[in-house]
N, C-alpha and C positions, 0 to 999 in steps of 0.2 A: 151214218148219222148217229149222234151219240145227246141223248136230253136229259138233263140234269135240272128240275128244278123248273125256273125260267131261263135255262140256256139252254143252249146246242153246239153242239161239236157237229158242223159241216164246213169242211176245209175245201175248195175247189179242187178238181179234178189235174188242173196245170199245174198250179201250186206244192199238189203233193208229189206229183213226179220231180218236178225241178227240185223240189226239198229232198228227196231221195237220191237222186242225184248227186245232189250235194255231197251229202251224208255221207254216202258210199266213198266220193273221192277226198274229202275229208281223212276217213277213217284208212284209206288204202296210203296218201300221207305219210301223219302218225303214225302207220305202220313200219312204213318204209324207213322215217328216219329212226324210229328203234331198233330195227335190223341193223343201219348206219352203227346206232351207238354200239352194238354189241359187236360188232366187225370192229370197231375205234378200238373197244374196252381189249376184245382178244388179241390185239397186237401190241398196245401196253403190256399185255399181261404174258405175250412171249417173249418181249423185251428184256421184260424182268426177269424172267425164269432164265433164260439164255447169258444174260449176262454176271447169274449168279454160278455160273457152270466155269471149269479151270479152263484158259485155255487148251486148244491143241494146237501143239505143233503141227506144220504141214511140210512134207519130205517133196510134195510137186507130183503131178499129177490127179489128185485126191478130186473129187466133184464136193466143189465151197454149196452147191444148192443142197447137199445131202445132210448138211448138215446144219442147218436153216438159217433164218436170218436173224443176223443180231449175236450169232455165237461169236467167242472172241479167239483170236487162233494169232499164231505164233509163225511166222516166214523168214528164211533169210534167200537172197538172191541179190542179182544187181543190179541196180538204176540202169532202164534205158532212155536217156533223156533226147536223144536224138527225134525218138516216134513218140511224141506225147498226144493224147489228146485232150481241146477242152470242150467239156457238157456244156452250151450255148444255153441263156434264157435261164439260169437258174438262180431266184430270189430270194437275197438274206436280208433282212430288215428294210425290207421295201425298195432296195436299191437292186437292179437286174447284173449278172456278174456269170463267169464262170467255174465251174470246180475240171480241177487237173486232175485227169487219170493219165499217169505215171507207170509203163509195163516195169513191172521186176520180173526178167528172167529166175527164175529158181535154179536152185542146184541140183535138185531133181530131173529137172525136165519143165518145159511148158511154161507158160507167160500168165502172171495176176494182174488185173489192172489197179493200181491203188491210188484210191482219189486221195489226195494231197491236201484238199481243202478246196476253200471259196475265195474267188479275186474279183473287183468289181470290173466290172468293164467298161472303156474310156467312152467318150462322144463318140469319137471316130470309132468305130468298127475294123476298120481296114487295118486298126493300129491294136495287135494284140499284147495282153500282158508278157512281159518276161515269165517265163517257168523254169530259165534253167535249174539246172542242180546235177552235182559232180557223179559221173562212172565210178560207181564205185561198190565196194559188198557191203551190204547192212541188214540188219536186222529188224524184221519191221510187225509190229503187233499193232491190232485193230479188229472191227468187228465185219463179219462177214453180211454181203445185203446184195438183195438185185440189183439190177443198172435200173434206173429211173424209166418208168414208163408214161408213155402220151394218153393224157383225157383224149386229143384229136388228135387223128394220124395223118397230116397233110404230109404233102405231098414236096420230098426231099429231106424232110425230117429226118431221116433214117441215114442218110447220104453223108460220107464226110468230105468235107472240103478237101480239095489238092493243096500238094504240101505239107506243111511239118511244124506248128503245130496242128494239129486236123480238126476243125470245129465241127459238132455236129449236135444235133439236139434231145437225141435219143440214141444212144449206142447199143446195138445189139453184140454181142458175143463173140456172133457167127463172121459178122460185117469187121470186127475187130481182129480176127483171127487173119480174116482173109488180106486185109490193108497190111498187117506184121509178116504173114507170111511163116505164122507159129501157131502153134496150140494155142489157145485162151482160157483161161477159167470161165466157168459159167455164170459166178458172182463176181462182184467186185468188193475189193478191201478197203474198207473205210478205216483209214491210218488214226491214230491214238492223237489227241491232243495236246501229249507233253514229248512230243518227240519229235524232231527237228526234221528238217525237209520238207518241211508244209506250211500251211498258209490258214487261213481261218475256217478252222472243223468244230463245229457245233451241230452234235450229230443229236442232241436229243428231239426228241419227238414232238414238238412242242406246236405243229400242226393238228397231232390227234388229237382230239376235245370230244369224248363221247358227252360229256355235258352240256355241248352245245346243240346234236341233235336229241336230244331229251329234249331241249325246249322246244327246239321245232315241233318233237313230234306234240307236246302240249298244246302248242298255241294249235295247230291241226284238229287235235281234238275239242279244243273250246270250242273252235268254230262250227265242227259239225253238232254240239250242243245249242249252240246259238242259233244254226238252224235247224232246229227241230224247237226250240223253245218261241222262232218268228212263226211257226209251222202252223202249233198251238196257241198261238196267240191272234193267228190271222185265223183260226180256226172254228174259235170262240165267238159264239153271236146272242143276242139276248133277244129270247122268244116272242114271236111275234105274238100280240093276244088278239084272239077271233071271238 
């Protein structure tokens, strides 16, 4: 109890726990989504580091995870249009579609998968887009990245359908090696946008928005102000006179 005057600061005993409470999970919040920003801001900021770097050539075999994501690298090999597969569930302007990963054999050795781009997908399911494109050697420059990973890991996700093109929703590496029946790169190549054999690649980043949790993490903190300010305000009482 706190008396100033003709007042007093006695705040009830519930009050101040639930207001604590609060507060605590408030601030833990605001915390979390500035951690968010600053994991958003540091992938901007390898993006850009990375993509200011020359490319490298790759001879085949080389590990694409070693040398991170977002580098831009140099391949030549051959279309194997035969085994494609497409990434299911993947959203370009609000419409649900596919991206075609495309293996190119290397002249090296060894298999890259390289996404080709974004195709939207029909009503029907059962009716998949065309992805041919011709057997043949090319030369293919793009930027190195992981295969797409699941917020939830249900169950088949991971699975590619039978047959040819192979739908699946999460492509692992390992699972891609095993269906080819070849080595696989650990990354996948995300093909250049002015270079033919593909479909709609809009690779920049324009999901990351470290600005966005900046604000959350604000509005988070207003809140735990707000309740510390009903705290004190519920807190406040005007002296009784005896």
């Amino acid at each position: 109890m706190v008396r100033s005057g003709g007042w007093v600061f006695k705040p009830s005993f519930t009050i101040t726990l639930l207001t604590a409470a609060a507060v605590v999970v408030f601030l833990f919040l605001g915390n979390w989504q500035l951690r968010r920003a600053a994991e958003k801001q540091a992938l901007l900021d390898l993006q850009a580091r990375q993509l200011e770097l020359p490319p490298v050539r790759l001879q085949g075999g080389e590990s694409l995870a070693r040398l991170g994501r977002y580098r831009q690298v140099i391949v030549t090999g051959i279309w194997d249009p035969e085994h494609q597969f497409l990434l299911d569930d993947r959203v370009y302007g609000g419409r649900a579609g596919y991206e075609v990963l495309t293996p190119l054999q290397l002249e090296g050795g060894g298999v890259i998968l390289v996404n080709r781009g974004w195709l939207p997908a029909s009503g029907d399911r059962r009716h998949l887009p065309a992805v041919t494109v011709a057997r043949r050697r090319v030369t293919v420059r793009g930027r190195v990245d992981r295969f797409p990973q699941a917020g939830m890991d249900l169950a088949g996700m991971r699975r590619p359908t039978d047959g040819w093109p192979a739908v699946v929703q999460i492509l692992e590496p390992e699972v891609a090696a095993a269906r080819l029946g070849r080595v696989v790169a650990d990354y996948q190549l995300k093909m250049d946008p002015d270079l033919p054999d593909g479909y709609l690649r809009d690779w920049r980043l324009e999901h990351v928005r470290p600005q966005r949790h900046i604000g959350y993490a604000i509005q988070w903190f207003s809140f735990a102000a707000i309740a510390l300010g009903l705290w004190i305000r519920h807190g406040v009482k005007r002296r009784k006179r005896t």
